[in-house]
C-alpha positions as CSV (number, residue, x, y, z in Angstrom):
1,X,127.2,31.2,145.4
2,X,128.8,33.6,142.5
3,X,125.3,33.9,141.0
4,X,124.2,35.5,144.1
5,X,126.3,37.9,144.7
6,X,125.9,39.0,141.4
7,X,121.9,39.0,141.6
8,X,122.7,41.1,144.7
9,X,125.2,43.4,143.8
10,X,123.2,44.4,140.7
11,X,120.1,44.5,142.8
12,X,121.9,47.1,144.8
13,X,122.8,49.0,141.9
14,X,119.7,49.3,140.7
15,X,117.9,50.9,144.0
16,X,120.9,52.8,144.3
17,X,119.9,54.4,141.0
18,X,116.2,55.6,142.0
19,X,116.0,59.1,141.9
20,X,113.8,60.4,144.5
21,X,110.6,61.6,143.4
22,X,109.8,65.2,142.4
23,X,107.8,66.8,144.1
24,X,104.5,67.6,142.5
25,X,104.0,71.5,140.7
26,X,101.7,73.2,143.2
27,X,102.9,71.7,146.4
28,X,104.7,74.8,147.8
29,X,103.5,77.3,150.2
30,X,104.5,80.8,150.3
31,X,105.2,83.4,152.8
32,X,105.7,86.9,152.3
33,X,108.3,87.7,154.5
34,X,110.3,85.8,157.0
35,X,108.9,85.9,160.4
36,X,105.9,83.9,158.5
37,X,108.0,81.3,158.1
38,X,107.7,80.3,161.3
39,X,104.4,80.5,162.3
40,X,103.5,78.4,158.8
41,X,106.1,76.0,160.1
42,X,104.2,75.3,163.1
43,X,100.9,75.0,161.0
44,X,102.3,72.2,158.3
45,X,105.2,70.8,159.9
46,X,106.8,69.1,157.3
47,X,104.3,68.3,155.1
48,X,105.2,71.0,152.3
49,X,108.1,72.9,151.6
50,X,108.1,76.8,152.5
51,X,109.4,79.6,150.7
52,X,109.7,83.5,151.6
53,X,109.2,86.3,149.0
54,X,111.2,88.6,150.1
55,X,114.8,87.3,150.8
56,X,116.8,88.1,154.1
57,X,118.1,91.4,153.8
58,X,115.9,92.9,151.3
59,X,113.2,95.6,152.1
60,X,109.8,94.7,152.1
61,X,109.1,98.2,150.8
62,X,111.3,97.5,147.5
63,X,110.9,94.7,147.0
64,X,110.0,93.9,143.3
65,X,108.8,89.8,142.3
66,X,110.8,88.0,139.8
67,X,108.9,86.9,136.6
68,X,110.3,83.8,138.0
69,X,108.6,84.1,141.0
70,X,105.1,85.2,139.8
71,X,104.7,82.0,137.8
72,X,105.8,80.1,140.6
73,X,103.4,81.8,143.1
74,X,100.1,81.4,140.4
75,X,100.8,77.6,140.5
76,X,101.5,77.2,144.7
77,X,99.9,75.7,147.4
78,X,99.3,78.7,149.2
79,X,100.4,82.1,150.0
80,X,100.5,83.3,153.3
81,X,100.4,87.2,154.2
82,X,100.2,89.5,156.3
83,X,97.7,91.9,154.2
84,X,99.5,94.8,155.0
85,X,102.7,95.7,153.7
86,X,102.3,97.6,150.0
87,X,104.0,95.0,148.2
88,X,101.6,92.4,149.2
89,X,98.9,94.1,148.5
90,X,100.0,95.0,144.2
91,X,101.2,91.0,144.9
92,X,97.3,90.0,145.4
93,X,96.7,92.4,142.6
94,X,98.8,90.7,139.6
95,X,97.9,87.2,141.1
96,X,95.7,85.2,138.8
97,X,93.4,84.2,141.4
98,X,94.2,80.3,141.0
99,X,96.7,80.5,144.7
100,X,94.4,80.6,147.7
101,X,95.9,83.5,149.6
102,X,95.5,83.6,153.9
103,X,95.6,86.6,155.3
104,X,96.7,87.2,158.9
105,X,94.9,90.5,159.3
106,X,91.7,89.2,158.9
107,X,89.4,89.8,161.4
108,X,91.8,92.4,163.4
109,X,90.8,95.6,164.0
110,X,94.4,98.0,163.8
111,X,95.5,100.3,166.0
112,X,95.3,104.0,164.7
């Protein structure tokens, strides 16, 4: 009976000790600003993990990427944008072309 609870209580120890895994590089999708968040939230659910750009508070029209940021962004999922705000658009420029990039304006004619 000792030998059990031994056998058991170390057998909890061990699972107890699993770390969760990580989460693969290139599994995160990025919006550029907030209200995307949502509509990309209805898309995947909560399949991948989302992450805005520009953080509450900040102005889309200053806002200036992290280095941190940028290499982040060349190895996502995705980036979703709304193709036009000026940021995004020098964001799509200094992308290395290896994030597939959806943008929201496609195919919408805008209002003058």
């Amino acid at each position: 009976m000792k030998r059990y609870l031994i056998y058991i209580t170390t057998l909890l120890l061990l699972v107890g000790c699993v770390q969760p895994k990580p989460q693969a590089e290139g599994e995160q999708i990025y919006v550029s600003i907030a209200p995307l968040r949502a509509l990309v939230e209805g898309i995947v659910e909560q399949d991948f993990p989302i992450e805005v750009l520009v953080p509450a508070g900040a102005s889309p029209e200053s806002f200036e990427l992290s280095p941190k940021q940028l290499i982040a962004l060349n190895g996502a999922q995705w980036l979703f944008s709304t193709g036009l705000i000026e940021f995004e658009t020098t964001l799509l420029a200094r992308l290395e072309g290896r994030t597939p990039i959806v943008a929201l304006n496609h195919g919408i004619e805008l209002i003058a």
